[in-house]
Biopython code that builds the backbone (N, CA, C, O; Angstrom):
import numpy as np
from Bio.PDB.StructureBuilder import StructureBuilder

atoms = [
    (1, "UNK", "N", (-1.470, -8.785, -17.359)),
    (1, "UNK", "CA", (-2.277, -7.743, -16.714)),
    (1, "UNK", "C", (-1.379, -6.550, -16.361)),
    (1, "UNK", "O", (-0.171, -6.781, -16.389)),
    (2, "UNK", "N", (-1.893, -4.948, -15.938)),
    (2, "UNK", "CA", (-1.050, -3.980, -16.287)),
    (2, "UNK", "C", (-1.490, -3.861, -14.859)),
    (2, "UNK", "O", (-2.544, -4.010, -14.242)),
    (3, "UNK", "N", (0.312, -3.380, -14.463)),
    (3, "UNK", "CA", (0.157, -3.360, -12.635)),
    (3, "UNK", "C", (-0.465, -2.329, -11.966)),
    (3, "UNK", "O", (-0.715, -2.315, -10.760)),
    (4, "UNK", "N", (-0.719, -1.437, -12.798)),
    (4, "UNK", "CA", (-2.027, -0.585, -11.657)),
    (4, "UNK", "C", (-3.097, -1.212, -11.675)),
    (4, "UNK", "O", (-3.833, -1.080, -10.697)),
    (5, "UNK", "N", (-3.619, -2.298, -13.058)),
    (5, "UNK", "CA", (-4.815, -2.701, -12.315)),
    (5, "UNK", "C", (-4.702, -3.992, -11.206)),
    (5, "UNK", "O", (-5.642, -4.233, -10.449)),
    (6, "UNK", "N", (-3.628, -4.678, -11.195)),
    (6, "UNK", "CA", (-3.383, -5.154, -10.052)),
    (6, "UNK", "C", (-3.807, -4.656, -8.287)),
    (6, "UNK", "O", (-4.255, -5.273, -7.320)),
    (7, "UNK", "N", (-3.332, -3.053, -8.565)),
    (7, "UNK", "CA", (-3.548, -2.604, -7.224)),
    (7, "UNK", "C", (-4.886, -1.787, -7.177)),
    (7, "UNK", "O", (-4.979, -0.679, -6.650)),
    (8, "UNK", "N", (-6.018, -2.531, -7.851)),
    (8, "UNK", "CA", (-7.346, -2.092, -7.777)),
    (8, "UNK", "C", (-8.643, -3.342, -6.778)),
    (8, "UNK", "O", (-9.594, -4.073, -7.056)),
    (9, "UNK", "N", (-8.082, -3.040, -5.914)),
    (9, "UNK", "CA", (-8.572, -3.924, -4.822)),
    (9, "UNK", "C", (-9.473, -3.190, -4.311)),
    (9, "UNK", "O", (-9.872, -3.906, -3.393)),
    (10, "UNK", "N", (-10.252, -1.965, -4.262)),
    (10, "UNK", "CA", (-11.073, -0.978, -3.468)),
    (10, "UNK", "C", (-11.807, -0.650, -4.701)),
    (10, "UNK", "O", (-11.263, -0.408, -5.778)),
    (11, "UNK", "N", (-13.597, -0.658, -4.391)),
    (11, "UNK", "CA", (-14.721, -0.364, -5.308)),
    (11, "UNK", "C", (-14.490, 1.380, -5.693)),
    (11, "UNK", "O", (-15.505, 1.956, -6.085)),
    (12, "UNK", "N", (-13.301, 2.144, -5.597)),
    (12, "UNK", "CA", (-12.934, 3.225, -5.511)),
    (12, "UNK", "C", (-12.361, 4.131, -6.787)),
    (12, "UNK", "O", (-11.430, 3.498, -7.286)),
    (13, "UNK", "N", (-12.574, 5.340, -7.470)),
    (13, "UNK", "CA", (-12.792, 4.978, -9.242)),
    (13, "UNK", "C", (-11.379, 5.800, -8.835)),
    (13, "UNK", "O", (-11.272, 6.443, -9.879)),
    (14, "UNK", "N", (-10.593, 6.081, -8.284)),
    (14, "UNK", "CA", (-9.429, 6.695, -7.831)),
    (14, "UNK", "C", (-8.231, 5.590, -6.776)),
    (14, "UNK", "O", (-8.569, 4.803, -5.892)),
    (15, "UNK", "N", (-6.870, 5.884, -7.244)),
    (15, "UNK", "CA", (-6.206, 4.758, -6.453)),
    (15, "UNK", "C", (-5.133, 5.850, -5.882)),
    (15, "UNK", "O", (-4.636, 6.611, -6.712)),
    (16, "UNK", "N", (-4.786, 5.960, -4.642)),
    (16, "UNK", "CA", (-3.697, 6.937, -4.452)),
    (16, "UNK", "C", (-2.425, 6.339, -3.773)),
    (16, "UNK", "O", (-2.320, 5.692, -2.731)),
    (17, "UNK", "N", (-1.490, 6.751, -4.681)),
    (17, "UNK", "CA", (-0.039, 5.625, -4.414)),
    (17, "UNK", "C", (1.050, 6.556, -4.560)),
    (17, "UNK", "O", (1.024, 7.772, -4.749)),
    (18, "UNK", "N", (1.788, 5.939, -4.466)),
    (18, "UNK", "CA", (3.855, 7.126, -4.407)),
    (18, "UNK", "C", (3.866, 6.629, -5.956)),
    (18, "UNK", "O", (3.396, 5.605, -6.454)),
    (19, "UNK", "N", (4.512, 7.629, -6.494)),
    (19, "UNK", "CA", (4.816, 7.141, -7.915)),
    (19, "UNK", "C", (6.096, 6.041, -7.877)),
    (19, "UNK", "O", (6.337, 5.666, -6.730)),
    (20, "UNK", "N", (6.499, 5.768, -8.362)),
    (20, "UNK", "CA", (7.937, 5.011, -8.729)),
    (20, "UNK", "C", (9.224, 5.474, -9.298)),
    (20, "UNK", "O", (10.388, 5.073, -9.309)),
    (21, "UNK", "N", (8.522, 6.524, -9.788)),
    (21, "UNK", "CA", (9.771, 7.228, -10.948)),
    (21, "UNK", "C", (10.271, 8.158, -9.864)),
    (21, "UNK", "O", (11.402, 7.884, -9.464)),
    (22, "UNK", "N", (9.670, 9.212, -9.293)),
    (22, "UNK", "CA", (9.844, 10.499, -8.744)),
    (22, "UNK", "C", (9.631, 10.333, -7.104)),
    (22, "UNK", "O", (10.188, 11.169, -6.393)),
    (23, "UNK", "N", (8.894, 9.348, -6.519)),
    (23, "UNK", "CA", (8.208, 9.106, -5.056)),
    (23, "UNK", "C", (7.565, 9.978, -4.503)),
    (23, "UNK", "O", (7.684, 10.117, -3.285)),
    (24, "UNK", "N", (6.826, 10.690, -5.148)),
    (24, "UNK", "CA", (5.560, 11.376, -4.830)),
    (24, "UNK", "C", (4.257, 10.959, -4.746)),
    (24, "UNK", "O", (3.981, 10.022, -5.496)),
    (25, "UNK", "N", (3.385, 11.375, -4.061)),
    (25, "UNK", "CA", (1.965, 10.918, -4.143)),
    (25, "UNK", "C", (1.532, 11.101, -5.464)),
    (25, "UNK", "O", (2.041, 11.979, -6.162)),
    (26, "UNK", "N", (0.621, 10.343, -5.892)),
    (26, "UNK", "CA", (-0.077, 10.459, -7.184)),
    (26, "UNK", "C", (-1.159, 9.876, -7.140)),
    (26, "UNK", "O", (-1.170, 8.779, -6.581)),
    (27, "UNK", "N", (-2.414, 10.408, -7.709)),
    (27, "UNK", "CA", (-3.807, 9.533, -8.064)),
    (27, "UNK", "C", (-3.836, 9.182, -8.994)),
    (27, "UNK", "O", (-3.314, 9.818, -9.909)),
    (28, "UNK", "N", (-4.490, 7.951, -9.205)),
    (28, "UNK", "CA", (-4.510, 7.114, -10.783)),
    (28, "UNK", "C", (-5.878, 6.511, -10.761)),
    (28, "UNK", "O", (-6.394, 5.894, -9.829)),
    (29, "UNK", "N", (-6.506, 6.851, -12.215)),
    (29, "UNK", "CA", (-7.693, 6.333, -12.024)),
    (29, "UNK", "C", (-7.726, 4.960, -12.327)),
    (29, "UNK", "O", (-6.969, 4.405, -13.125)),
    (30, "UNK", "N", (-8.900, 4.254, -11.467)),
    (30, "UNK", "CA", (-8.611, 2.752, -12.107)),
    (30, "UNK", "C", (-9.179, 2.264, -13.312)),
    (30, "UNK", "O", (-9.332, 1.069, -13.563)),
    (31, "UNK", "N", (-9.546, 3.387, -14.192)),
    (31, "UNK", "CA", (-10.148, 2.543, -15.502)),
    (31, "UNK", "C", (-8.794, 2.968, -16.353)),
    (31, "UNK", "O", (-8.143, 3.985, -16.115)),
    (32, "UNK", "N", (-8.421, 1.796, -17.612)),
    (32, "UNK", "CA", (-7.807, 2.383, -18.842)),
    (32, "UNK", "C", (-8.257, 3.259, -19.470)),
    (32, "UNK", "O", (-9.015, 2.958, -20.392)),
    (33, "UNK", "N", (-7.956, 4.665, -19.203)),
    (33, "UNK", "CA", (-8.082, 6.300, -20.366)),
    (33, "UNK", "C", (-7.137, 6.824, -20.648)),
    (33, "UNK", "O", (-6.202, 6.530, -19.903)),
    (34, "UNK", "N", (-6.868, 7.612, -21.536)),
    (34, "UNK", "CA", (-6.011, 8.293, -21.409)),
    (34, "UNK", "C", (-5.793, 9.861, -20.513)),
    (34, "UNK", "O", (-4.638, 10.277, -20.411)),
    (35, "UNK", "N", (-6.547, 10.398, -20.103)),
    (35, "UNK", "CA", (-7.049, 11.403, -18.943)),
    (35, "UNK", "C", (-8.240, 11.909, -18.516)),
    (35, "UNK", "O", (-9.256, 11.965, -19.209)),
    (36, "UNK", "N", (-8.115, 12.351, -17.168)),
    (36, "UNK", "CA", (-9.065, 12.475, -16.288)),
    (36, "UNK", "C", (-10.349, 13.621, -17.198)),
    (36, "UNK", "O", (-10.124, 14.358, -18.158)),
    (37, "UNK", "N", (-11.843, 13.367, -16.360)),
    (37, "UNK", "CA", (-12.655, 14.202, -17.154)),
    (37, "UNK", "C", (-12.556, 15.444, -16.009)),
    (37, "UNK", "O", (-12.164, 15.454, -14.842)),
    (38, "UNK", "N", (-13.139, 16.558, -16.967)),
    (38, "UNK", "CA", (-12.958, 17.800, -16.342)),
    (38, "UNK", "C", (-13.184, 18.016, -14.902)),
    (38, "UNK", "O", (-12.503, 18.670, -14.113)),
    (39, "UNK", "N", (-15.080, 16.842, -14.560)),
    (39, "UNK", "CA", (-14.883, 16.743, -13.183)),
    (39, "UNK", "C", (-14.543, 15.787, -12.229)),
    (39, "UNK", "O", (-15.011, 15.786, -11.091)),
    (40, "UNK", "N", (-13.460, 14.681, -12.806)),
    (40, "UNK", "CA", (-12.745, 14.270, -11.955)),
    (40, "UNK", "C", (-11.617, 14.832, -11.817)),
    (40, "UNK", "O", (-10.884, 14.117, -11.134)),
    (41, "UNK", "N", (-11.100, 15.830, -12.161)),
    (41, "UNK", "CA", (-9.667, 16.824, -12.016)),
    (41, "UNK", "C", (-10.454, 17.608, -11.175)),
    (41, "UNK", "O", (-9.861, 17.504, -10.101)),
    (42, "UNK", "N", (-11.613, 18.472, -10.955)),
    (42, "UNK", "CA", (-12.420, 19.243, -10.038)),
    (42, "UNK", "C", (-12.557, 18.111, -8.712)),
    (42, "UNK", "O", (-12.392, 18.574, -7.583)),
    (43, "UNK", "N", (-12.819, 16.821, -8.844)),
    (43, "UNK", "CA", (-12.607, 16.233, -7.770)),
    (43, "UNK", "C", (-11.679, 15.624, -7.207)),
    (43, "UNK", "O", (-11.979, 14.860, -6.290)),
    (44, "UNK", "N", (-10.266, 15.788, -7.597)),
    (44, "UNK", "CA", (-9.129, 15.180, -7.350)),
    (44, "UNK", "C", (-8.501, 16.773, -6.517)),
    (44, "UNK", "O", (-7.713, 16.770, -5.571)),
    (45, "UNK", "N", (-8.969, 17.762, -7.030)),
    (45, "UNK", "CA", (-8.304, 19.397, -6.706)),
    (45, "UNK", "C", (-8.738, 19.134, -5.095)),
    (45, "UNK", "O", (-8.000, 19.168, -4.111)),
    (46, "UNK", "N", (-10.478, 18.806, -5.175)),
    (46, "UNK", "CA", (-10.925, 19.383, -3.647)),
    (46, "UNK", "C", (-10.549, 18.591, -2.937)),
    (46, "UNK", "O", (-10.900, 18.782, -1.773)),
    (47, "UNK", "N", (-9.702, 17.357, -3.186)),
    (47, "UNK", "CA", (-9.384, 16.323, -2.121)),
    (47, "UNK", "C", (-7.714, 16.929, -1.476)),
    (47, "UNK", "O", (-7.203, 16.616, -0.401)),
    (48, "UNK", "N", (-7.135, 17.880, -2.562)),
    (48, "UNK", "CA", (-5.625, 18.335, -2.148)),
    (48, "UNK", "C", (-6.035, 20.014, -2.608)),
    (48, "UNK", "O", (-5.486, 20.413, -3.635)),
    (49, "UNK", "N", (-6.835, 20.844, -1.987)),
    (49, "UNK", "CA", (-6.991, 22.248, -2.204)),
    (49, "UNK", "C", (-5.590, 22.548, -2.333)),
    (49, "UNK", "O", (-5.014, 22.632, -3.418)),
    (50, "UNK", "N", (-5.085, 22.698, -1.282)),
    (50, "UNK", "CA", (-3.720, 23.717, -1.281)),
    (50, "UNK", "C", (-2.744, 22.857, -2.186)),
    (50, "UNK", "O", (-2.404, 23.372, -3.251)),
    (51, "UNK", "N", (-2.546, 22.341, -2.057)),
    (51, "UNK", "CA", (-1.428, 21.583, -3.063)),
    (51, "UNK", "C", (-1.176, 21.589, -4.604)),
    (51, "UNK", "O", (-2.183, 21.478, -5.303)),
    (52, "UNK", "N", (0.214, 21.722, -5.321)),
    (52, "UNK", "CA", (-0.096, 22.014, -7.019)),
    (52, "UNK", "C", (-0.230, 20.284, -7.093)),
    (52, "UNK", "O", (0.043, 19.344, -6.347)),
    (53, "UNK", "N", (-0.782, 20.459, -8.367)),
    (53, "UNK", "CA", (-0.978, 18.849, -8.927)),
    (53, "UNK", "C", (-0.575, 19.249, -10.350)),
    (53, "UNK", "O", (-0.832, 20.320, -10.902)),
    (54, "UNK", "N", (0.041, 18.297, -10.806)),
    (54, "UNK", "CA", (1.134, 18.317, -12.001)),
    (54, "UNK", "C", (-0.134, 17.185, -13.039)),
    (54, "UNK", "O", (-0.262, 16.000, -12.731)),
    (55, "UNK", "N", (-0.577, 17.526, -13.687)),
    (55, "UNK", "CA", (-1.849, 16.832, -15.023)),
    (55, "UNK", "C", (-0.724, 16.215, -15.631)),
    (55, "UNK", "O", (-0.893, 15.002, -15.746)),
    (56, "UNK", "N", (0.121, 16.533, -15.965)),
    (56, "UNK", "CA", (0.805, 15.900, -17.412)),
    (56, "UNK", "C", (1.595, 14.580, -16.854)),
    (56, "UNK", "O", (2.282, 14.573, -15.833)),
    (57, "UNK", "N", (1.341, 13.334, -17.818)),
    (57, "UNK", "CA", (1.486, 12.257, -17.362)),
    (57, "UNK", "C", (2.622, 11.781, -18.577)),
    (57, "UNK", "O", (2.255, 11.314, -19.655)),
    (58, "UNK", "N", (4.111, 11.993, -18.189)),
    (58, "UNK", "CA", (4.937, 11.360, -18.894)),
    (58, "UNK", "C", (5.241, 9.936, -19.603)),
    (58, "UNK", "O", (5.304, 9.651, -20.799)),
    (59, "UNK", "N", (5.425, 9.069, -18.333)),
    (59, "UNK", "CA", (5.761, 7.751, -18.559)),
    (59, "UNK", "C", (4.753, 6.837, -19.260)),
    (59, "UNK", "O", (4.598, 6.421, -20.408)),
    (60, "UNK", "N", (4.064, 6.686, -17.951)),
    (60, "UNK", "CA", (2.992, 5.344, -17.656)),
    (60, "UNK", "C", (1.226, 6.536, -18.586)),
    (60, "UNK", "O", (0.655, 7.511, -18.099)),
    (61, "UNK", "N", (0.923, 5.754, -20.065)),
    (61, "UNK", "CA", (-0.391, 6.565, -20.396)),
    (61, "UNK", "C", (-1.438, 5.590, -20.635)),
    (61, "UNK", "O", (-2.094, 5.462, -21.668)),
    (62, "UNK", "N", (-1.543, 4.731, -19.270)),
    (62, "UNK", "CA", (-3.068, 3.459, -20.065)),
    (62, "UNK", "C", (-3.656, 4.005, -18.816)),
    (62, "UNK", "O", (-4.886, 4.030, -18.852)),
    (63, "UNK", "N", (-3.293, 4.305, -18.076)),
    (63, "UNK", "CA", (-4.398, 5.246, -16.525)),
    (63, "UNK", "C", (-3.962, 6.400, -16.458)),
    (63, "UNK", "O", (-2.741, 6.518, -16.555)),
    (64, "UNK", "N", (-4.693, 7.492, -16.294)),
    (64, "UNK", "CA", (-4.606, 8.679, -16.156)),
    (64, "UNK", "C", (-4.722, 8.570, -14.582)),
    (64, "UNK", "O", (-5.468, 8.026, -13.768)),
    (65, "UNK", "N", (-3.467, 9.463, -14.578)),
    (65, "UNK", "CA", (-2.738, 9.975, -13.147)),
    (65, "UNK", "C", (-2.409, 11.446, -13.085)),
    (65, "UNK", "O", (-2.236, 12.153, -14.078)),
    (66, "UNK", "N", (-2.316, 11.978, -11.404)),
    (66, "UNK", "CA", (-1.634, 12.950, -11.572)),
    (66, "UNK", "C", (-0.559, 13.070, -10.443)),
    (66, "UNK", "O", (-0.851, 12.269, -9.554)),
    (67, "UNK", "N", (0.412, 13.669, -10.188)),
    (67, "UNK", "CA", (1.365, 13.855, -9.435)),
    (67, "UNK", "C", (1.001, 15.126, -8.476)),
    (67, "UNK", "O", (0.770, 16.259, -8.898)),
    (68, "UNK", "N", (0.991, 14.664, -6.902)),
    (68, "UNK", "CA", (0.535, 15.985, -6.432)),
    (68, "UNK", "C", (1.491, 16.490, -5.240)),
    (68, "UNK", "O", (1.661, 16.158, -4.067)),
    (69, "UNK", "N", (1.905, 17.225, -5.905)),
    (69, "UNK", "CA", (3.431, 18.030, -5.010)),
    (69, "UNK", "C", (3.349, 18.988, -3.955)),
    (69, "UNK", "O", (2.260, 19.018, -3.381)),
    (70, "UNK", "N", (4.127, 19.688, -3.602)),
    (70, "UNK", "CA", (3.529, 20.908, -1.958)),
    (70, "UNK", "C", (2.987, 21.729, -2.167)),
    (70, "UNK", "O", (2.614, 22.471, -1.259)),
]
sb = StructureBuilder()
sb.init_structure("model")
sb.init_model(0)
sb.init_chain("A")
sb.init_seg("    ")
for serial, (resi, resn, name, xyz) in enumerate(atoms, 1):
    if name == "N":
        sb.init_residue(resn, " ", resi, " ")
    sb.init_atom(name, np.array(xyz, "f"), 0.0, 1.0, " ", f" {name:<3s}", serial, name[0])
structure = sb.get_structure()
């Protein structure tokens, strides 16, 4: 089993955790995609208005994540 879906314990289509690589916050969705739809990036924005959020997902590509910085 692939360890983000491990940490899908909440009926919640979003999981928000520190990354591992970098230790930043990041959202990860809990289904296997390869990235978010247009309006779950519109709903991931209004949850961190002011904040940049970094889309591009280097490492880890079976959940689409994003990294959200100051």
């Amino acid at each position: 089993m692939c360890e983000l879906c491990e940490l899908t314990i909440s009926k919640h289509k979003f999981i928000i955790t520190t990354c591992v690589s970098c230790n930043v916050p990041m959202v990860v969705s809990r289904e296997h995609k390869p990235e978010f739809t247009d309006a779950e990036k519109a709903e991931i924005q209004s949850y961190f208005p002011s904040r940049n959020i970094r889309w591009e997902m280097r490492s880890e590509k079976r959940h689409a994540h994003c990294h959200i910085g100051g």
